[in-house]
C-alpha positions as CSV (number, residue, x, y, z in Angstrom):
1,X,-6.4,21.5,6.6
2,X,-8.7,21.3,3.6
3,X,-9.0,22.4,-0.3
4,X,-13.4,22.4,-0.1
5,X,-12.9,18.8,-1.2
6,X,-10.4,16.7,0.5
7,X,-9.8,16.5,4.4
8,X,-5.9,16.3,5.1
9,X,-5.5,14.9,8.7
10,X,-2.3,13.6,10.5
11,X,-3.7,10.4,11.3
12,X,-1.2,6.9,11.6
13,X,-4.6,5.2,10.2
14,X,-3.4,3.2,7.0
15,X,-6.8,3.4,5.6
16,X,-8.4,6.6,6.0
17,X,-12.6,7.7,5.0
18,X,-13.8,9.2,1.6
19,X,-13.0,12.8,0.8
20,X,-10.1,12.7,3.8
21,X,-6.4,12.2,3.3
22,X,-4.0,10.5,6.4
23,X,-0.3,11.5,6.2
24,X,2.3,11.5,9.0
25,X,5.6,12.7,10.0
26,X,8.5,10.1,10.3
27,X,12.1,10.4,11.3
28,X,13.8,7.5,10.3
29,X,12.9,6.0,7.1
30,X,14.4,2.7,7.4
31,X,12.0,2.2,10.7
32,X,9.3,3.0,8.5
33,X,9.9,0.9,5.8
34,X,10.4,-2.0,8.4
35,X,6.8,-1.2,10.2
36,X,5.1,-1.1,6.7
37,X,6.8,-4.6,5.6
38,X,5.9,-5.6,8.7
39,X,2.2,-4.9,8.3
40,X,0.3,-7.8,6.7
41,X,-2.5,-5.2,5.1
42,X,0.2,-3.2,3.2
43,X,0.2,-5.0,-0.5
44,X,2.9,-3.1,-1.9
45,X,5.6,-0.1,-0.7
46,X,5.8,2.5,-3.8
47,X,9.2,4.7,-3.9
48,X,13.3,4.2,-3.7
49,X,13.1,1.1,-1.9
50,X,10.1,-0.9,-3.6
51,X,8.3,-0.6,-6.9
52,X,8.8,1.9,-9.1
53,X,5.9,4.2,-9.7
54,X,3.4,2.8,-12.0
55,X,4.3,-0.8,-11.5
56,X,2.0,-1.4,-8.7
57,X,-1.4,-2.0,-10.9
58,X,1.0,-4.4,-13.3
59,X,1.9,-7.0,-11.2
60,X,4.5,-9.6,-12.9
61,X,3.2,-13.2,-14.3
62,X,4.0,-14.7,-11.0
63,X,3.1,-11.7,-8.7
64,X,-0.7,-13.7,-7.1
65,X,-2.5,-11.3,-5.9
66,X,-3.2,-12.0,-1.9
67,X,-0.5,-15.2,-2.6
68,X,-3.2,-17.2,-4.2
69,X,-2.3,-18.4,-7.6
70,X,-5.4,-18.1,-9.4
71,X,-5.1,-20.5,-12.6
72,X,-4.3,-23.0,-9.7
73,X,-7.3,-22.5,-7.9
74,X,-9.4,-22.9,-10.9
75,X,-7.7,-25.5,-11.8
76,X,-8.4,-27.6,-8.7
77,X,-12.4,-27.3,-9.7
């Protein structure tokens, strides 16, 4: 499927190439949530069970991005 700019594939890829979006079906949602908490490159889950939309690019005060805390890391300099 296309729209003469985007490539819509069903790919299970999490990542997928310029220009080209991956989507997939899923029957059980609780499975999926599982895999994608599961899945050390997955950052953050959007939707009903995770952040609300919006709150993903405003992480909290303590909310280190990658788990480093970054005024420590500068600090130890």
């Amino acid at each position: 499927m296309t729209n003469d700019s985007t490539l819509v594939t069903e790919n299970k890829g999490l990542f997928s190439p310029i220009s080209q979006l991956f989507f997939e079906f899923y029957d059980d949602g609780d499975a999926l949530l599982e895999q994608l908490k599961g899945n050390s490159d997955v950052q953050c889950i959007v939707g009903k069970q995770g952040l609300s939309f919006g709150e993903a690019q405003q992480p909290g005060l303590f909310a280190y991005a990658d788990g480093v805390d970054t005024m420590q890391f500068l600090l130890s300099f």
